[in-house]
KELOMAR-264315 format. One line per field, with one value per residue: residue number from 1; residue in three letters; x, y, z of N, C-alpha, C in turn. Coordinates in steps of 0.2 Angstrom, whole numbers. Example, Ala and Ser with C-alpha at 12.3 -4.5 7.8 and 13.67 -1.06 7.14 Angstrom:
BEGIN
i: [1/2]
aa: [ALA/SER]
neast: [66/64]
nnorth: [-28/-11]
nup: [39/35]
caeast: [62/68]
canorth: [-22/-5]
caup: [39/36]
ceast: [66/64]
cnorth: [-16/0]
cup: [39/39]
END
This chain:
BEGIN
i: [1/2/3/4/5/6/7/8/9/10/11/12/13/14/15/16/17/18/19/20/21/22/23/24/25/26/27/28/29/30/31/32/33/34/35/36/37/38/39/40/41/42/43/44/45/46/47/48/49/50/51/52/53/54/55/56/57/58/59/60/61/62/63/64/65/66/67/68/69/70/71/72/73/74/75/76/77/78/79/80/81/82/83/84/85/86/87/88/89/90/91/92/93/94/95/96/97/98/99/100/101/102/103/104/105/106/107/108/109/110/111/112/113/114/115/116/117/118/119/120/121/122/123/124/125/126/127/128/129/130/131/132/133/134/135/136/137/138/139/140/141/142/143/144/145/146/147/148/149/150/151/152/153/154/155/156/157/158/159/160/161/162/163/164/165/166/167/168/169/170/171/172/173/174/175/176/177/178/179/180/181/182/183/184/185/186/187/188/189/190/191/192/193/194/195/196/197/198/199/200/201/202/203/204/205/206/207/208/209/210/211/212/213/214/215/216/217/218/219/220/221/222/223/224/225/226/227/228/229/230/231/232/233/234/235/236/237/238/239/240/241/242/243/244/245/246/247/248/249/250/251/252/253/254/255/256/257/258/259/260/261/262/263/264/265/266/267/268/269/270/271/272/273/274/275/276/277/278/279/280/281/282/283/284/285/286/287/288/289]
aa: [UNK/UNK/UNK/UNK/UNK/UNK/UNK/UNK/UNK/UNK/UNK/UNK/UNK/UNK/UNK/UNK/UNK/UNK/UNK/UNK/UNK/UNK/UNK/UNK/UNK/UNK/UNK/UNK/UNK/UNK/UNK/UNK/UNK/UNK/UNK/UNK/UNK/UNK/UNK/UNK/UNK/UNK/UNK/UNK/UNK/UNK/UNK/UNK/UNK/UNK/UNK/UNK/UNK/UNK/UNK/UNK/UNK/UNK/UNK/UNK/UNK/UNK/UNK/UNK/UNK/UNK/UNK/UNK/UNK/UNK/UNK/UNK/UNK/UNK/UNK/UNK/UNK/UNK/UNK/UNK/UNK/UNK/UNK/UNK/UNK/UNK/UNK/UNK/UNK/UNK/UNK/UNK/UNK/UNK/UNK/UNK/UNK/UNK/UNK/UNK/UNK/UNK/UNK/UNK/UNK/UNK/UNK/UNK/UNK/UNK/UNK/UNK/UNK/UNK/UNK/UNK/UNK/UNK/UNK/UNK/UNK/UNK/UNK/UNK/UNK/UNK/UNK/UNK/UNK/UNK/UNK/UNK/UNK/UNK/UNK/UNK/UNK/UNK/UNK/UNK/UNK/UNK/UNK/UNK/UNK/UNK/UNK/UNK/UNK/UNK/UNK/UNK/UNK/UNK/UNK/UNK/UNK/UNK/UNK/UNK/UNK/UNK/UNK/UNK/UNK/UNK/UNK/UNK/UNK/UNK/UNK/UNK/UNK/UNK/UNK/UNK/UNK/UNK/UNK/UNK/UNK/UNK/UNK/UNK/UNK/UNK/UNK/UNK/UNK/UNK/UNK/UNK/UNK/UNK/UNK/UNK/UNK/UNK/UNK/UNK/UNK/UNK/UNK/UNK/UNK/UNK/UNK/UNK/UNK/UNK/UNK/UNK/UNK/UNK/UNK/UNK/UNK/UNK/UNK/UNK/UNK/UNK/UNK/UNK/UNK/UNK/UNK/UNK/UNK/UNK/UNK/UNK/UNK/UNK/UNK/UNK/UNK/UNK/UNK/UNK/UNK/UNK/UNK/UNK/UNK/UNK/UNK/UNK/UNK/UNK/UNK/UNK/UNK/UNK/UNK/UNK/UNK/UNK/UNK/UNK/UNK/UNK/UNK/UNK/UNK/UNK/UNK/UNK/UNK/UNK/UNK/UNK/UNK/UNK/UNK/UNK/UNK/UNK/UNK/UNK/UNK/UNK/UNK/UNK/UNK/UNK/UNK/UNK/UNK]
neast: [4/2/9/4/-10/-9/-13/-23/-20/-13/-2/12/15/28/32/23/26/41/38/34/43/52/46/47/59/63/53/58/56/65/83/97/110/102/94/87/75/75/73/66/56/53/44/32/25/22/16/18/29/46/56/49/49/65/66/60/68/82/78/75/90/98/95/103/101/99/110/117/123/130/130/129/119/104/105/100/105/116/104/108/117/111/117/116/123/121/122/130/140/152/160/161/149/138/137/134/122/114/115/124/141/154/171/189/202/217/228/240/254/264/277/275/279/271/262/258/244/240/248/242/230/235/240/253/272/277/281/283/285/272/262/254/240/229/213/202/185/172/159/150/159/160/167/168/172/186/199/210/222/229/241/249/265/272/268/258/269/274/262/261/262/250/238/226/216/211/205/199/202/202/199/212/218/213/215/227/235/229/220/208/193/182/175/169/175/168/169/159/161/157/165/177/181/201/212/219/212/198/201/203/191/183/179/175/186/187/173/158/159/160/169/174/180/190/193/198/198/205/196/200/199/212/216/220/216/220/208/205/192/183/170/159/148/136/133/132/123/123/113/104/93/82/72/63/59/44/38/47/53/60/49/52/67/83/101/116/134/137/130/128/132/124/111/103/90/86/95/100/110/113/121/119/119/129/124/120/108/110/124/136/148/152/153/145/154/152/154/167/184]
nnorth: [-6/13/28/37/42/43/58/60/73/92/89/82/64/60/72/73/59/66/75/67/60/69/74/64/66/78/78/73/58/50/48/56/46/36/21/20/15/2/6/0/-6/5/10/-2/2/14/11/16/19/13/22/36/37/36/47/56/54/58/73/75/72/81/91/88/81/68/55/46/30/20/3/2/9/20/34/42/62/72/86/102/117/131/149/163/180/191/188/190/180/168/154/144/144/148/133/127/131/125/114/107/98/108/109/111/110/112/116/118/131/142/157/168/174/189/192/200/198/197/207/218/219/220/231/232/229/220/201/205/199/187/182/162/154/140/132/120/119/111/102/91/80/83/90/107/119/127/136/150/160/176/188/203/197/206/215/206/199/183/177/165/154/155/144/138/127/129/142/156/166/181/183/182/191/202/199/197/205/219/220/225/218/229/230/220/217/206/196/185/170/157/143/129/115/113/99/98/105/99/88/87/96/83/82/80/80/94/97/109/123/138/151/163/177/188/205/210/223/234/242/252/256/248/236/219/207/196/186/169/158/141/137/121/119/108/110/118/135/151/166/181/196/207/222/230/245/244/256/263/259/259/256/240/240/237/227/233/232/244/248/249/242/245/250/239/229/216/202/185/172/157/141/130/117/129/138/159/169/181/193/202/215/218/215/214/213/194/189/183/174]
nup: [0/-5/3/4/-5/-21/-33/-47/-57/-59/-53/-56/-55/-50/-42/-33/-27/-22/-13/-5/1/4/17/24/26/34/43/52/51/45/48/46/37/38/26/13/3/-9/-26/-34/-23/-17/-31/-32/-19/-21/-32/-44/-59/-61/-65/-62/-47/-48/-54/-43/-34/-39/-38/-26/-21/-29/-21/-11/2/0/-3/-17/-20/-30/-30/-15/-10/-9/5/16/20/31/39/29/38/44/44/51/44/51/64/78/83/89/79/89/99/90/85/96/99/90/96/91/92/92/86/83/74/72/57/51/59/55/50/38/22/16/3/-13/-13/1/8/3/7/20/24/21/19/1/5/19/36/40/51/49/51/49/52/54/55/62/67/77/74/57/47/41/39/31/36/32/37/40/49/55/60/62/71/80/89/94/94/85/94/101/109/99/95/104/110/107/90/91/101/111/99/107/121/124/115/115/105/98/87/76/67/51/33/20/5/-4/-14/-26/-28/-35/-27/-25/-24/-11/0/-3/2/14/19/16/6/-12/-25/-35/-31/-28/-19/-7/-5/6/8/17/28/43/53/66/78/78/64/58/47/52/52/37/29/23/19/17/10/16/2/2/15/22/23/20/28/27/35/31/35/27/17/11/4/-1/-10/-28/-40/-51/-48/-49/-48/-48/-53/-47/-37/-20/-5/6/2/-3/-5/4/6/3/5/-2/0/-7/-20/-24/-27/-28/-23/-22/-21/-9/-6/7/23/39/56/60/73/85/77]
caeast: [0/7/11/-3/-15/-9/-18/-23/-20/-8/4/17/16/36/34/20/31/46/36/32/50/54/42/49/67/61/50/64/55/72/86/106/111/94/95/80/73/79/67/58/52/47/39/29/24/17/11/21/35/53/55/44/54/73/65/59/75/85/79/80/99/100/93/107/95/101/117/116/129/130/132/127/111/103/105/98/111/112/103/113/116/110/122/116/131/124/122/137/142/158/157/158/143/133/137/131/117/112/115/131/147/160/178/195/210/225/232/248/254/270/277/276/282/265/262/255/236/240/251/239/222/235/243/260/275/276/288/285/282/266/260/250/238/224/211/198/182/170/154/149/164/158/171/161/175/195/200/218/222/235/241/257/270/277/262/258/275/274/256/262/263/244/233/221/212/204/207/196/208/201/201/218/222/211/219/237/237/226/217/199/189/177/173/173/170/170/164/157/163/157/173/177/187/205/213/221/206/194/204/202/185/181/174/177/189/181/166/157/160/161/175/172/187/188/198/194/199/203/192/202/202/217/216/225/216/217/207/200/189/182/164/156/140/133/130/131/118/121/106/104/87/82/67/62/54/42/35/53/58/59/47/60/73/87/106/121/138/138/125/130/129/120/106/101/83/86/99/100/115/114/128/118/122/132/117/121/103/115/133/136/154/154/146/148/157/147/159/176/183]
canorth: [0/18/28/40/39/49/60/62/79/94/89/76/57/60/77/69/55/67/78/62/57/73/76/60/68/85/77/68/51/46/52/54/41/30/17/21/8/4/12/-4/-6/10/11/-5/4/21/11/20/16/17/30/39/37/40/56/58/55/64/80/74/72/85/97/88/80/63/52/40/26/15/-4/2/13/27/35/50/67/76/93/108/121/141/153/171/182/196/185/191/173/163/148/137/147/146/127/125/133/120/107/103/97/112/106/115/106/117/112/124/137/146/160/167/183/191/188/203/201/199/214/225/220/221/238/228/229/212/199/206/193/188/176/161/149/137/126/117/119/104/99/83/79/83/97/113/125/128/143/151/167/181/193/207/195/210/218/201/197/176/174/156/150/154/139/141/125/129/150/161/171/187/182/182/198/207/198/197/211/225/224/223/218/233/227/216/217/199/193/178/168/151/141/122/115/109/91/98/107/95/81/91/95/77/80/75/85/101/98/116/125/144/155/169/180/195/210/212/229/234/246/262/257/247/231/216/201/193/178/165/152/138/132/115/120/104/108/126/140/158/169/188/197/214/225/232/249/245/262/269/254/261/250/238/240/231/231/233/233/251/249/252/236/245/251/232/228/211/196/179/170/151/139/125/119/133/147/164/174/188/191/208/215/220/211/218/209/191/187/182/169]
caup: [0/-5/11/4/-12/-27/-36/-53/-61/-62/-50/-58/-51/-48/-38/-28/-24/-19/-6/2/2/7/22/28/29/36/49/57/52/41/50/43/37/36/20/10/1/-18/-32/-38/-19/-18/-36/-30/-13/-23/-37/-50/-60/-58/-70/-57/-41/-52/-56/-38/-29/-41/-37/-19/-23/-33/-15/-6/6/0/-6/-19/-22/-35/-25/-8/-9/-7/13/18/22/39/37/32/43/41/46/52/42/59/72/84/87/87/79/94/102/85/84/103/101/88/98/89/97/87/87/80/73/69/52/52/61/53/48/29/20/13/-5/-16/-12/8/8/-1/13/30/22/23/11/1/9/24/39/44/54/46/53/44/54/52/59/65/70/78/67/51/42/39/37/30/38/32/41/39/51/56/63/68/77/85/90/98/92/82/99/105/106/94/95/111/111/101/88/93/110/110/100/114/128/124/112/116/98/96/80/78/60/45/28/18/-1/-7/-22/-28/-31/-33/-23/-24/-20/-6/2/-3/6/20/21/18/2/-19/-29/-38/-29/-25/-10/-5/-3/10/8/22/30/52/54/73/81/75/57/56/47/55/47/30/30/17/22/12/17/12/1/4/23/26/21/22/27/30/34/31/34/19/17/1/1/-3/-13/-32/-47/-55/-46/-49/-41/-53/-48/-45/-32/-14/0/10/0/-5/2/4/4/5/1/0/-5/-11/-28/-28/-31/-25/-27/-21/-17/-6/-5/14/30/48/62/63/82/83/76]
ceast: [4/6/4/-5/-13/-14/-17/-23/-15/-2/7/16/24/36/29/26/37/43/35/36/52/52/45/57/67/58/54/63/62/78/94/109/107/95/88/81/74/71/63/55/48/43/32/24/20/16/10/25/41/56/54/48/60/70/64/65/80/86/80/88/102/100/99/104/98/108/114/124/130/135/130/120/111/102/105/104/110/110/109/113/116/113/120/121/128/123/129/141/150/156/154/153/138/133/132/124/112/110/121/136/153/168/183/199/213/229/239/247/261/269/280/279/277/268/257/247/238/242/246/231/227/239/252/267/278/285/286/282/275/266/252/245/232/222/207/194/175/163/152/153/165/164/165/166/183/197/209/217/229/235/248/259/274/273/259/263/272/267/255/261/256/240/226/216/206/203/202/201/208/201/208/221/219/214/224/240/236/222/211/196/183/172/176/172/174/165/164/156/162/164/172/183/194/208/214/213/198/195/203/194/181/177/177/182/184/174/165/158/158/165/172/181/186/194/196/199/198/198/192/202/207/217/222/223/216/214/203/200/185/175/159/149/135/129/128/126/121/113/106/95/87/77/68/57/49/39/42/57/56/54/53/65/77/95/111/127/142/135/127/126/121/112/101/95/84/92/98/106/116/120/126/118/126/129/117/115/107/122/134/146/156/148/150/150/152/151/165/175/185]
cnorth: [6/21/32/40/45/49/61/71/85/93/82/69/60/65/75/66/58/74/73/61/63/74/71/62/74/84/73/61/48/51/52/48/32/29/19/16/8/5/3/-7/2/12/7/-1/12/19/16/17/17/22/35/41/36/46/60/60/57/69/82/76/77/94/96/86/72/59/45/36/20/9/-2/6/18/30/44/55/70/83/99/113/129/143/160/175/189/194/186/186/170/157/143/139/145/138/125/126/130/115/104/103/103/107/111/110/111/111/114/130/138/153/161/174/181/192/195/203/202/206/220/224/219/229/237/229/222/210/202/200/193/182/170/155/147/133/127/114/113/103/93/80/79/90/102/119/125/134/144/159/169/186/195/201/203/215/215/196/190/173/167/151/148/146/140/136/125/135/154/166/178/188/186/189/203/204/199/204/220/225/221/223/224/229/223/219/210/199/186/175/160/149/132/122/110/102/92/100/103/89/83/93/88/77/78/82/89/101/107/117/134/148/162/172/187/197/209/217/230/241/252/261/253/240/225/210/200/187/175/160/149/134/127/117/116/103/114/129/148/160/176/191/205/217/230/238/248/251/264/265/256/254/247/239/235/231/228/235/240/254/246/244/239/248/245/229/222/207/192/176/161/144/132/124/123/140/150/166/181/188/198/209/216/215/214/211/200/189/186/175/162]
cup: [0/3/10/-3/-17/-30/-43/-56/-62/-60/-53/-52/-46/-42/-32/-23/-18/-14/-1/3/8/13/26/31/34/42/56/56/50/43/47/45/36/28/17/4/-10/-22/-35/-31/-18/-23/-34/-24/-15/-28/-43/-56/-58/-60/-63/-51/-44/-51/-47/-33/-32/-38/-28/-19/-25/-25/-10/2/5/-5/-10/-21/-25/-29/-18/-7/-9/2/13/22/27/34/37/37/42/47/46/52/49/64/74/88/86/85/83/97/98/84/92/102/97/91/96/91/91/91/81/80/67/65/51/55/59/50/40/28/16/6/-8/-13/-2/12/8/4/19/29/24/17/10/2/17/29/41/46/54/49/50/51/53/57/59/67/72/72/62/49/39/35/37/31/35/34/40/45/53/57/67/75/81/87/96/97/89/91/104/103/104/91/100/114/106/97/92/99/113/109/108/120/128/120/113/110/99/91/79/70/55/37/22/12/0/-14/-21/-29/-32/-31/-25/-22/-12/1/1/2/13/25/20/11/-6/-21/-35/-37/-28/-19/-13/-2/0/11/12/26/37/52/64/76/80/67/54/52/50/54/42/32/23/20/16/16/12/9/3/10/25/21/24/24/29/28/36/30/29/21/9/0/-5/-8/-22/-37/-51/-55/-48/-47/-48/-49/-45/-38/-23/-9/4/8/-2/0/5/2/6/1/4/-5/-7/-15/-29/-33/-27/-28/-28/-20/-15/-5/3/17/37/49/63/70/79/80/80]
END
């Protein structure tokens, strides 16, 4: 017997099918990592074809919702996870308050001499030292995030030595340093990812992701981070919310890249597939890191 009675008319057998699948994932019945049943018992079971359920669990697959693999099955994905760009949170705060266990693993910590693009966002001259550290940020063990970080070496004179698996960076600059984050400003670039960076985050080579490249400026103005991070599409979602005045919002508007962040009614930035509805060049402070 199906689970419920299709109907005849304009909605597709296929799309039926794949709201019932779906509700089953969303409702918590089929949780990460549940074997969902091969496509000629489910076609049986909703009294379709298999044609029907393929097409179904495609676009499942295709939402990122579920993993198919050829010889071992289809098994349902954990939910991703949305990321408020002005929630004031540090990762492991935003992770807690999920419910999820965050974890840091420090992948290097040395120093470099800054390279053209570093030099030119810490107001450095190139070659000069800076001091570099990458890690790799976790949830219930799951890789979510590949942080590479840039800052003075010489304005944080012994900072390689901070522990920065279990320290908050910015912590740190404010406690050892004296420097405060007052602000950010960060872009968003689809990319795919690398060998190295994909092996990392645990996923395929030139899979999608999201590169978040950004300056933290200290409280007077000074820049004193470069940072590039690499975030798994498949898990994360951006999301920014914005009251809208629709009296004062022009007929057919539209945003061009002459058009000013902060004029922008609305953003949403999601890294699913790899589809930015928008990409904004500046975002304020979301916490330390």
């Amino acid at each position: 017997m199906a689970p419920f009675q299709l109907e005849s008319g304009p909605i597709p057998y296929y799309h039926q099918v794949y709201l019932d699948l779906r509700a089953s994932i969303d409702d918590g019945k089929w949780q990460a990592g549940h074997r969902i049943a091969p496509e000629r018992e489910l076609a049986e079971q909703y009294g379709v074809s298999v044609i029907t359920v393929r097409r179904a669990l495609d676009e499942l697959a295709r939402e990122q919702r579920i993993e198919r693999t050829r010889g071992r099955g289809t098994f349902v994905l954990p939910p991703r996870i949305d990321r408020d760009l002005d929630e004031p949170l540090t990762f492991t705060e935003e992770m807690q308050r999920r419910g999820l266990d965050p974890q840091t693993r420090l992948i290097a910590a040395r120093e470099e001499p800054a390279t053209e693009v570093v030099a030119a966002n810490l107001q450095l001259e190139v070659g000069a030292p800076t001091a570099f550290f990458e890690r790799l940020r976790l949830a219930d063990r799951l890789p979510l995030l590949l942080e590479q970080v840039h800052l003075s070496a010489k304005r944080f004179p012994g900072i390689l030595a901070a522990d920065l698996e279990r320290e908050s960076l910015y912590g740190v600059l404010t406690a050892s340093y004296g420097t405060v984050i007052g602000r950010t400003r960060e872009t968003f670039e689809p990319v795919l990812l690398r060998k190295r960076e994909a092996s990392l985050l645990a996923m395929k080579k030139r899979q999608p992701a999201l590169l978040v490249e950004g300056v933290a400026y200290s409280s007077d103005g000074v820049p004193v981070e470069y940072s590039r991070t690499f975030v798994r599409g498949d898990r994360t979602r951006y999301f920014v919310e914005r009251n809208v005045n629709v009296s004062r919002r022009p007929m057919g508007w539209s945003i061009s890249p002459a058009t000013s962040p902060a004029s922008t009614p609305e953003r949403r930035f999601e890294t699913t597939n790899s589809r930015l509805s928008a990409a904004p060049s500046t975002a304020q402070s979301r916490g330390e890191r």
